[in-house]
N, C-alpha and C positions, 0 to 999 in steps of 0.2 A: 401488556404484552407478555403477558404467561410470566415466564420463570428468570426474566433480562432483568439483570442489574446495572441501572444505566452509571455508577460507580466505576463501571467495567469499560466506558468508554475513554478514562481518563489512567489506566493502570496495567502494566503489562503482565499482570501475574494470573493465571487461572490457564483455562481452556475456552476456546468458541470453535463449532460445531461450522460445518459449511454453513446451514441455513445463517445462522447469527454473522457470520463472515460477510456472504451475501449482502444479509438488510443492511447493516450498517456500513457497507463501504456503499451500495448506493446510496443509502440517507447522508453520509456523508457528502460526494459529488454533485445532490440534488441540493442542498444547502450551501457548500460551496459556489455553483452556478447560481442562487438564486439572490448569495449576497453579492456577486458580482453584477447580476443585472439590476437589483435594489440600487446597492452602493453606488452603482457607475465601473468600479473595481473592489476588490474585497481588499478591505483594510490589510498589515499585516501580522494583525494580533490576530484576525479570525483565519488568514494563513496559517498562519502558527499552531492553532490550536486544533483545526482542523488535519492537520500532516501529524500533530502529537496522536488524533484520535486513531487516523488512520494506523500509526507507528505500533499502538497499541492493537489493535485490533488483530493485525497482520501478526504481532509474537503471537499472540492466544491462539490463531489457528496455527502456526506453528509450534507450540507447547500443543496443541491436538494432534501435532503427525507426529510427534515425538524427540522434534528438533528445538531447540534452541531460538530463540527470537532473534538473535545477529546475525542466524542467514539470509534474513533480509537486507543487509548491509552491501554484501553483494552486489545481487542486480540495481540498488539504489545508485552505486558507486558507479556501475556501468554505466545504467541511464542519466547520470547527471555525468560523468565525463564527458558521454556522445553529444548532450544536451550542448554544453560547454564548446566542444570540439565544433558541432556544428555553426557557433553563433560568428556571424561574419567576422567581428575583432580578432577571433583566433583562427578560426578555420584558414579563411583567406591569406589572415595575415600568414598561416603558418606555409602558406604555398595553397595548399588543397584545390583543387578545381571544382565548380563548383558541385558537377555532377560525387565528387568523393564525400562533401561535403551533406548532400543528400542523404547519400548511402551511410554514412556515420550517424545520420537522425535515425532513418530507419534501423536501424538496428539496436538501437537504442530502445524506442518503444517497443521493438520485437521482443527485448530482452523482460522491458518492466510489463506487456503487458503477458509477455507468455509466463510469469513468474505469478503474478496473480491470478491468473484463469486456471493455473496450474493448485495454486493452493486451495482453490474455492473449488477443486474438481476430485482430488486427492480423496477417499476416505481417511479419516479419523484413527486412530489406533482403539481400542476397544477393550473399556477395564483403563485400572490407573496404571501411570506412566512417571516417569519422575516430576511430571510438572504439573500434575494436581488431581484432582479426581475427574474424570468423565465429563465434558460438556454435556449441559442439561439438553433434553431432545427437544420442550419447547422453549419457544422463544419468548 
């Protein structure tokens, strides 16, 4: 695959380029779902290690726009409170109706998923940045 270091799917230091952003968040999803349907459910060491890749892959195209990899912390922290908030033990428990409870989920993947189609849409900064030299243009 050209010029991938697959090194790079386990380390949050460098740059990746939208294309590289792209493959590997779907290679990722498409192996997450295929160990679910192998497995019955996916283990949670290939959980694990799958969210570590994705964790990674997400600062690199962030160290490409010139940000910091913890702004992914963020929308993480949103979609997992919503996530939380919506789950019947709390939501309900907490009063919520259920139609609020709804609207709590959605807004939660509105957040995670518009944060990622955001990053994978963004260009790159262009020339080095503080966080490394220039993502290679192939993949």
């Amino acid at each position: 695959m050209g010029n991938f270091d697959w090194k790079q799917l386990l380390w949050v230091a460098g740059r990746a380029d939208r294309k590289a952003y792209w493959l590997v968040l779907v290679a990722l999803i498409a192996v997450g779902w295929l160990c679910s349907v192998v497995l019955g459910s996916a283990s949670a060491a290939t959980d694990l290690l799958l969210s570590w890749m994705g964790v990674c892959v997400t600062a690199r195209r962030l160290h490409d726009l010139g940000r910091s990899g913890w702004w992914q912390a963020l929308p993480t922290l949103v979609f997992t409170a919503c996530l939380v908030a919506a789950m019947p033990e709390f939501g309900f428990a907490s009063g919520l109706g259920e139609t609020a409870v709804g609207l709590i989920s959605i807004v939660g993947l509105v957040v995670e998923l518009g944060f990622v189609i955001a990053l994978g849409v963004l260009p790159g900064q262009k020339g080095e940045n503080r966080f490394d030299r220039p993502a290679p243009a192939a993949v």
